[in-house]
C-alpha positions as CSV (number, residue, x, y, z in Angstrom):
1,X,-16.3,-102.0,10.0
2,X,-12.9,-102.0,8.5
3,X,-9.9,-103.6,10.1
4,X,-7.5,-100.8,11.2
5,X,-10.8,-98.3,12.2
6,X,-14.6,-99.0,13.5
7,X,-15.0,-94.9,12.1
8,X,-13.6,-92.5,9.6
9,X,-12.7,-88.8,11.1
10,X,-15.8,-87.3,9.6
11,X,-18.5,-89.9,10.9
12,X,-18.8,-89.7,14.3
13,X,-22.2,-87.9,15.4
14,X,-23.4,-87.1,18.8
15,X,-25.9,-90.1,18.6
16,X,-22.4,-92.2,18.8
17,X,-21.7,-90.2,22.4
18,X,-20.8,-93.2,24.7
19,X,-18.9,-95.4,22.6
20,X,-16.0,-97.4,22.2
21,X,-14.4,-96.3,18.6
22,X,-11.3,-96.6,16.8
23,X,-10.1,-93.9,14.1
24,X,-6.8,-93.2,12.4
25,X,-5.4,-90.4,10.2
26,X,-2.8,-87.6,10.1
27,X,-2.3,-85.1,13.3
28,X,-3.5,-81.9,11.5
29,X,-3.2,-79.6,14.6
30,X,-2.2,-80.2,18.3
31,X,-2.8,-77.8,21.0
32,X,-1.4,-78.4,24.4
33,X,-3.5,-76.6,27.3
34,X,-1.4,-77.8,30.0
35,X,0.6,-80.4,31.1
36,X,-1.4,-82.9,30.3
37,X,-4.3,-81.4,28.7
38,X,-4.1,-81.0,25.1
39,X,-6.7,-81.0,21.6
40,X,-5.3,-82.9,18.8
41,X,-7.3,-82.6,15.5
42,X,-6.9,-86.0,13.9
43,X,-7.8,-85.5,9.5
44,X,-8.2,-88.6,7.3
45,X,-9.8,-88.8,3.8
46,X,-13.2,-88.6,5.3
47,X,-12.7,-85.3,7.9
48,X,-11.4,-84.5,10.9
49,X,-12.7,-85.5,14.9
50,X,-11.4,-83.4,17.8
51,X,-9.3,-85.9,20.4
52,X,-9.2,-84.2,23.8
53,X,-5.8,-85.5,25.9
54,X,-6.4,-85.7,29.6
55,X,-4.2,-87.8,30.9
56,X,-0.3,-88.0,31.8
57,X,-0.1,-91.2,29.4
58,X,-2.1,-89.7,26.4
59,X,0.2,-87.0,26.7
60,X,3.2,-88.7,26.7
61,X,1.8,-90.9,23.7
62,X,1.9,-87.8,21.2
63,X,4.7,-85.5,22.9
64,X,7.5,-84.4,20.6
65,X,5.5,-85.8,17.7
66,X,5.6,-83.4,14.6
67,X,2.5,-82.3,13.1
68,X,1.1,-84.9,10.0
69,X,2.3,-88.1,12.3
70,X,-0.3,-90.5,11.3
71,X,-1.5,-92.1,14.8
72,X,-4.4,-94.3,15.9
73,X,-6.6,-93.5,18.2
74,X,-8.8,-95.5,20.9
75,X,-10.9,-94.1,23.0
76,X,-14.6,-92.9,24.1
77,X,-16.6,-90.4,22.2
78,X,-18.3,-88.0,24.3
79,X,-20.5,-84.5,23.4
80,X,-18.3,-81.7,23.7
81,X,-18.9,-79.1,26.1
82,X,-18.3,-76.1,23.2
83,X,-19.4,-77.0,20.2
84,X,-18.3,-76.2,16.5
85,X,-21.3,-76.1,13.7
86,X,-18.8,-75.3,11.2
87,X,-17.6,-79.3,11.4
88,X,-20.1,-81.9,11.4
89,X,-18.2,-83.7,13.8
90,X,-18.1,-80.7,15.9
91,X,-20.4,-81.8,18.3
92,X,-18.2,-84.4,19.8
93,X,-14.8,-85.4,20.7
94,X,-12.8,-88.4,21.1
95,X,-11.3,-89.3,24.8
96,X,-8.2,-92.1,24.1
97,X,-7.5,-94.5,26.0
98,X,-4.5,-96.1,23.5
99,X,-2.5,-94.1,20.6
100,X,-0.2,-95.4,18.5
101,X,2.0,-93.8,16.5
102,X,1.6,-95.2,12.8
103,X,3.8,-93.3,10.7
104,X,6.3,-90.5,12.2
105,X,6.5,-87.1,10.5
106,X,10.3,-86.7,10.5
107,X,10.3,-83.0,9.7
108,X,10.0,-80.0,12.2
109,X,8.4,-77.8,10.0
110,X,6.1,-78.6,6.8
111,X,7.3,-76.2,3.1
112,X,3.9,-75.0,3.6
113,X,0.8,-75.6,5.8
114,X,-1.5,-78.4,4.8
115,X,-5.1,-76.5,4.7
116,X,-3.4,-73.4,3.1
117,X,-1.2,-74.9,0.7
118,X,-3.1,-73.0,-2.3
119,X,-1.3,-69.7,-1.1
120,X,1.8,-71.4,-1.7
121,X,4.8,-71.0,-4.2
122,X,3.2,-73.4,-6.9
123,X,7.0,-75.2,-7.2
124,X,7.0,-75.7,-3.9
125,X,3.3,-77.8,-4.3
126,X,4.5,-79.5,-7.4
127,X,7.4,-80.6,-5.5
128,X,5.4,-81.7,-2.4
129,X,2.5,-82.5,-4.5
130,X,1.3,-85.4,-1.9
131,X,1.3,-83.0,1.0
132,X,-0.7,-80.5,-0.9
133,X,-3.3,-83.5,-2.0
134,X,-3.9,-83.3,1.9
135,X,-5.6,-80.3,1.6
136,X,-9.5,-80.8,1.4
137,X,-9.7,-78.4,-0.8
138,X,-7.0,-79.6,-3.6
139,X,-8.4,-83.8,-2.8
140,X,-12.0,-81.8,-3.3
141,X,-11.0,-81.0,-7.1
142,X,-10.0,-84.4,-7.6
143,X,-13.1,-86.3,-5.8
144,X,-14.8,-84.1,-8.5
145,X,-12.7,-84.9,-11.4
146,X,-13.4,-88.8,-10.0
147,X,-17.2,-88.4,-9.8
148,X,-17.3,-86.6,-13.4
149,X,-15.5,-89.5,-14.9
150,X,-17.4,-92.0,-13.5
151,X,-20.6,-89.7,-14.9
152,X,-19.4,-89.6,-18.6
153,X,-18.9,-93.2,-18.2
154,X,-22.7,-93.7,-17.2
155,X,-23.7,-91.5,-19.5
156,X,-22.2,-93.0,-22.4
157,X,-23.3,-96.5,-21.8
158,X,-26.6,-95.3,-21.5
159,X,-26.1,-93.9,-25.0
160,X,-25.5,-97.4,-26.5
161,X,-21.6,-96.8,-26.4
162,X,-19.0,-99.2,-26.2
163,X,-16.0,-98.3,-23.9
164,X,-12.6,-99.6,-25.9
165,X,-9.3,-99.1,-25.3
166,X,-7.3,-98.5,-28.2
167,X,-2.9,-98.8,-28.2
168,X,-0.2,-96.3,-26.4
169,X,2.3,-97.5,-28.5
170,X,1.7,-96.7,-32.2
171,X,3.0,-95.1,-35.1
172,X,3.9,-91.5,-35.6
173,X,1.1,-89.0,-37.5
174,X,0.7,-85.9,-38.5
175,X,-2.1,-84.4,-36.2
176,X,-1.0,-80.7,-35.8
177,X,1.4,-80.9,-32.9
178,X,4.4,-82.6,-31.9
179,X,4.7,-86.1,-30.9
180,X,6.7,-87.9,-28.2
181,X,8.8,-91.0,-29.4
182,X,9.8,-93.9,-28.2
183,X,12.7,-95.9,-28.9
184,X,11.8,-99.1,-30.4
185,X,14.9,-101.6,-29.0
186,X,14.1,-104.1,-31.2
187,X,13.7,-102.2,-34.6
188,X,17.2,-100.0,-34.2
189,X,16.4,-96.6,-35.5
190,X,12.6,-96.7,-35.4
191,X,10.4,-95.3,-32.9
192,X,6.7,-95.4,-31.7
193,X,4.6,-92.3,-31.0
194,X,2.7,-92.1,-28.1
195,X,-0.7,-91.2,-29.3
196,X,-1.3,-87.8,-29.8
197,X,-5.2,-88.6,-29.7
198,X,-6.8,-92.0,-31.0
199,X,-8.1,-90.7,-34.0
200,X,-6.9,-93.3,-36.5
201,X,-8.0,-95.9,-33.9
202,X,-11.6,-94.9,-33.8
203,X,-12.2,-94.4,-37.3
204,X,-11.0,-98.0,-37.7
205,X,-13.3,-99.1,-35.2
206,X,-15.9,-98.1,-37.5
207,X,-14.8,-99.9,-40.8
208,X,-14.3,-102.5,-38.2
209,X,-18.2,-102.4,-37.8
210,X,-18.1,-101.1,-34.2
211,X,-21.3,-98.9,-34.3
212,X,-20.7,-97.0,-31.2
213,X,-17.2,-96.7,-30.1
214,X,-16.0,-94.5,-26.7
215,X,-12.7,-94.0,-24.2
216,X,-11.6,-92.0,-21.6
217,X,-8.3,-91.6,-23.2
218,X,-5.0,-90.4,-22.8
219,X,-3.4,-88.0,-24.9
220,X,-0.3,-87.0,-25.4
221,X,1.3,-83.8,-27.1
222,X,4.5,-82.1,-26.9
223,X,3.5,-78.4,-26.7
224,X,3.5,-75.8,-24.2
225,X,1.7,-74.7,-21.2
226,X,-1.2,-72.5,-20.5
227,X,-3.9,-72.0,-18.3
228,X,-6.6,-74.5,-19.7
229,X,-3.8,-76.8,-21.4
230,X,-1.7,-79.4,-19.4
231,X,2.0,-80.0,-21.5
232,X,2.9,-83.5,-21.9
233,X,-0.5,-85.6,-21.6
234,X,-4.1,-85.1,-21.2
235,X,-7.4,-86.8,-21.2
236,X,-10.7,-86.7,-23.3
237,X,-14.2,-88.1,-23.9
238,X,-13.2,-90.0,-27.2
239,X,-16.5,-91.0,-29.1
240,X,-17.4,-92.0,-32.9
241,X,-20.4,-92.9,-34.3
242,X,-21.2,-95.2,-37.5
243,X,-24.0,-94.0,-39.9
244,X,-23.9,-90.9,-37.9
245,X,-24.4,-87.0,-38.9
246,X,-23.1,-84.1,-37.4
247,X,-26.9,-83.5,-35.6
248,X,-26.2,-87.4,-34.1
249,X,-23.5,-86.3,-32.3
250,X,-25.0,-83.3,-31.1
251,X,-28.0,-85.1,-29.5
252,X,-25.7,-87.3,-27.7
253,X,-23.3,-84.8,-26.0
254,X,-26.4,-82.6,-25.8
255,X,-27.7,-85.4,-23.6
256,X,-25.3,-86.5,-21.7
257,X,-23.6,-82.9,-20.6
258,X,-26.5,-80.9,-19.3
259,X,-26.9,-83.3,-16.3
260,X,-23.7,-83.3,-15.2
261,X,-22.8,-79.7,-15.6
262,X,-25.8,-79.3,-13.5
263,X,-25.1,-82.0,-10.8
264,X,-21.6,-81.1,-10.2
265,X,-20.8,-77.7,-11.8
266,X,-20.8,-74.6,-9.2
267,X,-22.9,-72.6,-11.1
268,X,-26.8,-73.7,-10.8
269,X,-27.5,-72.7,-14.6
270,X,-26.6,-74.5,-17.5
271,X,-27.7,-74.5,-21.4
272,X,-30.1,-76.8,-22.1
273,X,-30.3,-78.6,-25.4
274,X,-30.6,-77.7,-28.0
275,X,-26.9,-76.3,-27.6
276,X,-27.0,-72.7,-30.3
277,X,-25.2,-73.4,-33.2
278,X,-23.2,-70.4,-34.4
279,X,-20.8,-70.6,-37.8
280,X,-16.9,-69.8,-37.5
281,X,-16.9,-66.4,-39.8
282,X,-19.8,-65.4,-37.7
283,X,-18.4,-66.2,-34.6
284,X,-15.4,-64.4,-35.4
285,X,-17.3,-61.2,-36.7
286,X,-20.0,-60.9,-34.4
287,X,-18.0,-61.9,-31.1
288,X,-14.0,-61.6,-32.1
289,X,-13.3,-65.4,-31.2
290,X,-14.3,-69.0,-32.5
291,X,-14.2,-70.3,-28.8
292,X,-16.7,-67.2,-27.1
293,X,-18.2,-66.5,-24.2
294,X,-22.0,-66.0,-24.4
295,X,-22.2,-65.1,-20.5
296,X,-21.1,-61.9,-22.0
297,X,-24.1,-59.8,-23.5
298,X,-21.8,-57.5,-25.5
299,X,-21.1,-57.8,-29.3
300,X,-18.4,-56.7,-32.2
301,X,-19.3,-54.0,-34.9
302,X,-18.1,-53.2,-37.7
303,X,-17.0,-49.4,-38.4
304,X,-14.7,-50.0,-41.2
305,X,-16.7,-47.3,-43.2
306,X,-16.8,-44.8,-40.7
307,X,-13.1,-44.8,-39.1
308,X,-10.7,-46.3,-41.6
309,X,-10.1,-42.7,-43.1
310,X,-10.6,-40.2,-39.8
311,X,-7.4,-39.0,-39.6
312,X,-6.1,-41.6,-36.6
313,X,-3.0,-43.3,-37.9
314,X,-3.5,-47.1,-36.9
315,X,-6.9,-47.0,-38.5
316,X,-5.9,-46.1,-42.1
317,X,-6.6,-48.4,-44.9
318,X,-7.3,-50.7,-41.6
319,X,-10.1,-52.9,-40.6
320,X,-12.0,-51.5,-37.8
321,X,-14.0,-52.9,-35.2
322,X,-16.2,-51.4,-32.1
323,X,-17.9,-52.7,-29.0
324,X,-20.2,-50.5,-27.4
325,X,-20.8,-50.9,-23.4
326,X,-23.8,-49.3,-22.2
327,X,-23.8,-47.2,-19.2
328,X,-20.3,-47.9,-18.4
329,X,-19.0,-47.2,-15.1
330,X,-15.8,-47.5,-16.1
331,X,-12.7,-45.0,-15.0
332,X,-10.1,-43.6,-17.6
333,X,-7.4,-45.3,-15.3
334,X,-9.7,-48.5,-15.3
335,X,-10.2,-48.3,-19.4
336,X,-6.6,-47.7,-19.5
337,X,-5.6,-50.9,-18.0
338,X,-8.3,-52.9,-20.0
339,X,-6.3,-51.5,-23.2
340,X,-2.9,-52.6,-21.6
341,X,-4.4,-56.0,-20.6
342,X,-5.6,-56.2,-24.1
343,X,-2.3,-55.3,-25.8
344,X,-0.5,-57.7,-23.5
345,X,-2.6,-60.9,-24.5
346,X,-2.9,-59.9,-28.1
347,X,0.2,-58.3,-29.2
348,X,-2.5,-55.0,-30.5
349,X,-3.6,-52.3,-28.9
350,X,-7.0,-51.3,-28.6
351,X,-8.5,-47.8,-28.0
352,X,-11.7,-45.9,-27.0
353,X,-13.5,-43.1,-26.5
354,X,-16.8,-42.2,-24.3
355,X,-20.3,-40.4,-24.6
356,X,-20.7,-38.3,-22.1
357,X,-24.2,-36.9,-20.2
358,X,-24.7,-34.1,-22.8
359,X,-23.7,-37.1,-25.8
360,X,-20.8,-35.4,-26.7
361,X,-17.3,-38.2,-27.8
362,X,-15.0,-37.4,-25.2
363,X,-11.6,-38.9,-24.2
364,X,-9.1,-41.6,-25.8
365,X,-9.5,-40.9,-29.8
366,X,-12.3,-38.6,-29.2
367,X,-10.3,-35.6,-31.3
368,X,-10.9,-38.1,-34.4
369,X,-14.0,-39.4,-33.6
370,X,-16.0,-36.4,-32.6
371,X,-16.0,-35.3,-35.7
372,X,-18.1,-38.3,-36.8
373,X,-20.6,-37.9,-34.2
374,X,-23.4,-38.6,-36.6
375,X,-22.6,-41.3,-38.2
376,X,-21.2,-42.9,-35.5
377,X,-24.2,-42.7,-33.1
378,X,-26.4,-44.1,-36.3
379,X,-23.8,-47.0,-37.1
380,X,-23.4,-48.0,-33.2
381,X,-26.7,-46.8,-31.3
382,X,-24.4,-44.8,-29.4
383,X,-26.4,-43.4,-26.0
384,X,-25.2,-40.9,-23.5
385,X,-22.9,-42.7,-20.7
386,X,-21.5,-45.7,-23.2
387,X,-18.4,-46.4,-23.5
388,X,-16.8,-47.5,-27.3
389,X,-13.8,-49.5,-27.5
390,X,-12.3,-50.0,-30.6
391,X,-9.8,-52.2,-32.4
392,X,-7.8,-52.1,-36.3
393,X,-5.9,-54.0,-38.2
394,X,-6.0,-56.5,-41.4
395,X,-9.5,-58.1,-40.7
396,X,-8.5,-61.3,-38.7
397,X,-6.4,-58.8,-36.1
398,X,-9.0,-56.4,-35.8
399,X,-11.9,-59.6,-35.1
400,X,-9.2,-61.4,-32.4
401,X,-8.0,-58.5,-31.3
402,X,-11.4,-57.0,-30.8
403,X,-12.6,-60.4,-29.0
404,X,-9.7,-59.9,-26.3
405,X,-11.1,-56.7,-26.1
406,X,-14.9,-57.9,-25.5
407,X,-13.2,-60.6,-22.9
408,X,-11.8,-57.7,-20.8
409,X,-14.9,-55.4,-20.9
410,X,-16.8,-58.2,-19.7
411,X,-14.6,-59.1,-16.6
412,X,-14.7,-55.2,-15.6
413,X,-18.1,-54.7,-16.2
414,X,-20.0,-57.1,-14.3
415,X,-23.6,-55.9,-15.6
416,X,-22.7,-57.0,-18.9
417,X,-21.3,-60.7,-17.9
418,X,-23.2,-63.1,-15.9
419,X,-20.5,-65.0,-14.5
420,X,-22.8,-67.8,-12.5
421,X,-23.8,-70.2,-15.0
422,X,-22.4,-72.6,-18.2
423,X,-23.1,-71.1,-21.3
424,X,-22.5,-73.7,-24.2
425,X,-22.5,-73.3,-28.3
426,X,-21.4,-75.5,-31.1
427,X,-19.0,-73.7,-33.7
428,X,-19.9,-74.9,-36.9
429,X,-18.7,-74.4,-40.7
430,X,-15.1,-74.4,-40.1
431,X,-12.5,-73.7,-43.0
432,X,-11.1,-76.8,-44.2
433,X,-8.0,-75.3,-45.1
434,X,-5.9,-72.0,-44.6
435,X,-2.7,-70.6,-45.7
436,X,-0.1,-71.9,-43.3
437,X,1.7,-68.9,-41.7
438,X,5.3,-70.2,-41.6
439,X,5.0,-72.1,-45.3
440,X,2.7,-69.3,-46.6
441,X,1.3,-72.5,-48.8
442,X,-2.2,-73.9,-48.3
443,X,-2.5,-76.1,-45.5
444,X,-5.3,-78.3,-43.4
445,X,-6.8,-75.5,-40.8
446,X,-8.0,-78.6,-38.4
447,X,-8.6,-82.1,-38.8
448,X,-7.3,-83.2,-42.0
449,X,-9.9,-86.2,-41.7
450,X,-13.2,-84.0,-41.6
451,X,-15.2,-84.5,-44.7
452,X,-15.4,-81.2,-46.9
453,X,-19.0,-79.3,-46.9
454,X,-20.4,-81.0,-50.7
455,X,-18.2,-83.7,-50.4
456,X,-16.3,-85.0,-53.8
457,X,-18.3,-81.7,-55.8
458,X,-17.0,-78.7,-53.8
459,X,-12.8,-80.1,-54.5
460,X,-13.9,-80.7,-58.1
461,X,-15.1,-76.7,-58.2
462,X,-11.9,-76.0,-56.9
463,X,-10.1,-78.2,-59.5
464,X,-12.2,-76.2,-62.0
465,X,-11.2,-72.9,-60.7
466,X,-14.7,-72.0,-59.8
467,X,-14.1,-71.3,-56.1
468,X,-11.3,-70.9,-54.0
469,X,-10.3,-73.7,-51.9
470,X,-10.0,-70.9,-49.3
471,X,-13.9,-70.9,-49.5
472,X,-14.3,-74.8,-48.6
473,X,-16.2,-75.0,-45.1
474,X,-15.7,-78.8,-43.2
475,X,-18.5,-80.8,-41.5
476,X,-16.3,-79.9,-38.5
477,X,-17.6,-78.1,-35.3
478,X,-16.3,-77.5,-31.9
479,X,-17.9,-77.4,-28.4
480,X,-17.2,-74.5,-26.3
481,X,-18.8,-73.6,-22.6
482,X,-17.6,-70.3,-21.4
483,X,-15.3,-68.9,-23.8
484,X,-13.3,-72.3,-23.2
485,X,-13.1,-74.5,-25.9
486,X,-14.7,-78.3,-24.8
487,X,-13.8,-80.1,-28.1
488,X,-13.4,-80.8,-31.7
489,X,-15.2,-82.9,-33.4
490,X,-16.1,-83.5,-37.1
491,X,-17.9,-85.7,-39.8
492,X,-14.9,-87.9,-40.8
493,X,-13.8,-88.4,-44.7
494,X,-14.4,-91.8,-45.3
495,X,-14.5,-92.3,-48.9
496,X,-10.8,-92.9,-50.1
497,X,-11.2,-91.2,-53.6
498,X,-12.4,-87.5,-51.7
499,X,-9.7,-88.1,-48.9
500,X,-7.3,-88.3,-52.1
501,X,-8.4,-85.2,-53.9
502,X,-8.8,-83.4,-50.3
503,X,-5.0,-84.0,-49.7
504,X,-4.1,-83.3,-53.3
505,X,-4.8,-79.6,-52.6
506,X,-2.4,-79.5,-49.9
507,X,0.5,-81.3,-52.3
508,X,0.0,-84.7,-51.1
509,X,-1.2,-87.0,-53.9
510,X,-2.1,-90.8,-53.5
511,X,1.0,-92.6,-52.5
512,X,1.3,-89.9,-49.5
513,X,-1.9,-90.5,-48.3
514,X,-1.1,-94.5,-48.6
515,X,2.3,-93.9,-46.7
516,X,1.0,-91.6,-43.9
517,X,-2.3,-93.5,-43.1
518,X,-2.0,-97.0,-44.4
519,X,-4.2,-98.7,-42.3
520,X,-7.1,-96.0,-42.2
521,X,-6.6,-95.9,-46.3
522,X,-6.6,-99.4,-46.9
523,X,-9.5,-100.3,-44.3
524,X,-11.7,-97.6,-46.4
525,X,-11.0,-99.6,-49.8
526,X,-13.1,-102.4,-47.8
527,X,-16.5,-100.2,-47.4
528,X,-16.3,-97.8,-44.7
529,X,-19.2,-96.4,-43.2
530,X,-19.8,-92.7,-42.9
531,X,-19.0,-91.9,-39.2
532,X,-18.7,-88.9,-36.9
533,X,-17.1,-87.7,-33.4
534,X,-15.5,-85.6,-31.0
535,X,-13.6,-85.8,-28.0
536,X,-14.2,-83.1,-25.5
537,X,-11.4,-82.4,-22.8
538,X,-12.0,-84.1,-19.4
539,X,-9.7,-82.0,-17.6
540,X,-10.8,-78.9,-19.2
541,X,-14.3,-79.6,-18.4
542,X,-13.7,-80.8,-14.7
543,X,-11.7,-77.3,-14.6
544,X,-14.9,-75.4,-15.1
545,X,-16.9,-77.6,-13.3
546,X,-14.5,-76.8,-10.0
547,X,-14.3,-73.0,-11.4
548,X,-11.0,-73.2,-11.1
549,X,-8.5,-71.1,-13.8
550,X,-5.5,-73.8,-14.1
551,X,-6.2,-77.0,-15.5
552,X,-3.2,-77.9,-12.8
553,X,-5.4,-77.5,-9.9
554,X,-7.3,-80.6,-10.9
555,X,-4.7,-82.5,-12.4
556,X,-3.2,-85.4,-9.6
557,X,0.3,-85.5,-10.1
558,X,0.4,-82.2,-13.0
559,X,3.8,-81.1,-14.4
560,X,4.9,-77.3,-14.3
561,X,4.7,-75.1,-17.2
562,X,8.3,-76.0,-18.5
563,X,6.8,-79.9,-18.4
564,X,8.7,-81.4,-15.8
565,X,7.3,-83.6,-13.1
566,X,9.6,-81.9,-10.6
567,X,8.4,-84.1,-7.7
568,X,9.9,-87.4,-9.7
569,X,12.4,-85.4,-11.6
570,X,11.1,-86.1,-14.8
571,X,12.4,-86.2,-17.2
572,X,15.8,-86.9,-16.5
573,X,19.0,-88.7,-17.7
574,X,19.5,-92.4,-18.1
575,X,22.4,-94.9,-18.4
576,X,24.3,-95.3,-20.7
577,X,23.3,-99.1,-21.0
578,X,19.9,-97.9,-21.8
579,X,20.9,-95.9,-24.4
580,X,23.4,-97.9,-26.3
581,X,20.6,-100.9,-25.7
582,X,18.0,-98.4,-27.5
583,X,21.2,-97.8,-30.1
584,X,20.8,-94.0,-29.3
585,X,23.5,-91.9,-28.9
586,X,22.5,-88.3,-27.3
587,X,24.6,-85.1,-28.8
588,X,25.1,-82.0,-26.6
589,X,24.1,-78.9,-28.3
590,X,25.9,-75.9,-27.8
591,X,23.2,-73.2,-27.2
């Protein structure tokens, strides 16, 4: 029994008719019958209990109270005379004897109502983010995100893993995206760096002879908003192993996942290990995307050969790609808007034709593809009924463009997607490095920590001219469920000579490396053990497990897109005592 309540709103059964109870929470509904006769639906945490008002007294206890009062309630549970199955308290009701008012809603009317705050403005919910927590179904999402937690904590130690906590306050490093600073008041003109992830951190853990090392940590990034990407901070299943291989850290996520996906996900199926393994260029070829979605059954062709010269303007001297959807049911004015949705997310267009009944190329290009009826149907299987949508541009357009592409036809086509269950892949064989594409120079594509496919013997080749560092795959793979991707993860560069030569082809040389990661460089020079990990997104993954499409929805207290906490007005000016005792001085300027 707990002091202020002998039952929680969503306890009381009809095996409880008769007694003398106690429960408090927040007056979701009241509905008066007469003049003193009303129902009052009283919510807490737990559910909600029907209190029936009978008296003169009762009445006068909750008149002129405004809906969300919280009250207590004493009284007599008794079966109710209409019953609701939808509730399971709906079999009984509460008859008070005592109310007292606990906590007065001041406000007539509510910016929204409580159990339909979803359909609200989502600025208005950020604002009044406590009143929409109210709502079961927004406190559902983060029950889940609770339980989930408390899973991959489970599951971890079960794994031999040791939960540390590694520093907030650190130094600034070059990780791929921007950092947030922090005045340092003691050290005028320095600053710490919140962590952008605990990279660093972990792979000293390991030199530090930590074998099995894990957090539920806190990131934070300065970058924008999107649908599966919180600005400002976020949180992820940090992990590293010592003595460990890539397949090491496969077994373990490949462990611990598959049981949760299954026990709280919303889809029954789930992969089950072993995960597939699929490399980056043939993820890219074969499915238009390094992060894809395998509930989709269709695939990308290549019809470079067949198109690049047929007389359609976008396609010459072009790469171009096709995906063929069988028996498509699809209307021009439907196809249409899949080609305008396409265009929007990807900057591209995309095109099409059909086969029709009689297999003839009809509509979209079909004046320049007709003509190439032959080798078309040989190249693509084409059948009567199938639709062909098609993408160009220099290779990696046409692939991502063509991957939007497949993304759409999936959605529209629900017999080529299976949208109830969790499909998971690791993306293997990543480039180390890429040309950058605002310095045009080489430049890490990931994680400039991963260890280079051959190790010390592939940079050499490179140093030799005899491949091009363009060609250099990492021990580097990402986890991806669903098209979204989970995590990175990689086998880390632990030797200091290869993490030397690795930067040296990005025009860093030794006394760089030494500057930018001094404790990480000098902690190798003591015998570092090789060592591997990944971090996969906890509120990304809690967002597919609720099936939800904005990681906000299972966020507590989330920012808005522009990240700004708009419900503590953050961030916002301070005094000028702060600043001159941070020795800042802030200049306005003119846009």
């Amino acid at each position: 029994m707990m002091q202020s309540r002998t039952h929680t709103c969503g306890e009381l059964r009809l095996a409880d008719a008769g007694k003398q109870v106690k429960i408090v929470g927040w007056m979701e509904n009241v509905r008066e019958v007469g003049s003193n006769f009303a129902f009052v639906v009283l919510r807490d945490f737990y559910g909600t209990t029907q209190v029936v008002i009978e008296t003169e007294d009762m009445m006068a206890a909750i008149h002129g109270l405004n809906k969300e009062s919280t009250i207590s309630v004493e009284g007599v549970v008794r079966e109710r005379s209409s019953k609701n199955p939808k509730l399971p308290t709906g079999e009984i009701e509460v008859v008070p004897s005592k109310i007292e008012v606990l906590g007065r809603c001041r406000h007539n009317s509510l910016p929204f109502e409580i159990n339909r705050s979803r359909e609200a403005d989502e600025t208005m919910r950020l604002k009044h983010r406590y009143l929409d927590l109210r709502n079961p179904a927004v406190k559902n999402n983060i029950i889940l995100r609770c339980n989930v937690v408390s899973a991959l904590r489970q599951g971890m130690t079960e794994q031999g893993f040791l939960e540390i906590t590694t520093p907030i306050l650190t130094a600034s490093s070059p990780e791929g995206a921007r950092d947030y600073l922090v005045p340092a008041r003691k050290h005028p003109g320095k600053f710490y760096a919140l962590p952008q992830a605990p990279q660093q951190f972990k792979q000293l853990l390991m030199t530090s002879g930590f074998d099995r090392y894990f957090q539920i940590a806190p990131c934070f990034r300065d970058e924008d908003a999107r649908g599966d990407r919180s600005p400002g901070e976020f949180y992820q299943l940090d992990m590293e192993m010592a003595f460990a291989t890539q397949d090491d850290v496969f077994s373990v996520i490949e462990t611990v996942f598959p049981p949760i996906f299954a026990k709280y996900g919303i889809y029954n199926v789930a992969s089950s290990a072993p995960f597939r393994r699929i490399p980056f260029n043939e993820a890219l070829e074969v499915y238009g995307s390094d992060k894809p979605d395998l509930r989709i059954d269709l695939t990308v062709q290549d019809v470079t050969d067949e198109l690049h010269s047929c007389g359609f303007g976008p396609f010459e001297g072009q790469t171009v790609k096709a995906i063929v959807v069988s028996d498509c049911k699809l209307a021009r004015k439907a196809i249409d808007k899949v080609c305008t949705e396409v265009e929007v997310q990807s900057g591209n267009k995309a095109y099409w034709f059909k086969v029709d009944e009689q297999g003839e190329i009809v509509g979209g290009i079909a004046k320049f593809a007709a003509p190439l009826k032959e080798q078309l149907t040989a190249k693509l299987g084409l059948t009567p009924g199938c639709l062909v949508g098609l993408t160009a541009g220099k290779k990696l357009v046409a692939q991502k463009t063509a991957g939007v592409l497949r993304n759409k036809l999936g959605l529209a086509c629900p017999e080529h997607m299976d949208t109830e269950r969790y499909e998971f892949c690791w993306i293997v064989d990543f480039p180390m490095y890429e040309i950058g594409e605002e310095s045009g120079e080489l430049e890490f594509c990931h994680n400039p920590f991963s260890m280079p496919s051959g190790g010390m013997e592939t940079l050499l080749k490179v140093e030799r001219g005899e491949i091009d560092a363009l060609d250099i795959t990492a021990d580097q793979y990402d986890l991806v469920c669903n098209g979204v991707e989970l995590s990175s993860g990689a086998v880390r560069n632990h030797d200091p000579d290869i993490m030397i030569k690795a930067f040296e082809l990005v025009r860093l040389g030794e006394e760089d490396v030494k500057a930018k990661f001094p404790a990480m460089y000098n902690a190798f020079t003591y015998g570092a053990p090789p060592h591997a990990g990944i971090a996969p997104g906890v509120d990304r993954m809690v967002m597919l497990l609720a099936g939800e499409a904005s990681i906000r929805e299972i966020i507590p207290f989330p920012m808005n897109k522009n990240a700004q906490d708009i419900m503590m007005d953050a961030p916002s000016a301070v005094t000028q005592k702060q600043l001159d005792e941070l020795h800042i001085a802030v200049v306005n300027v003119e846009e």
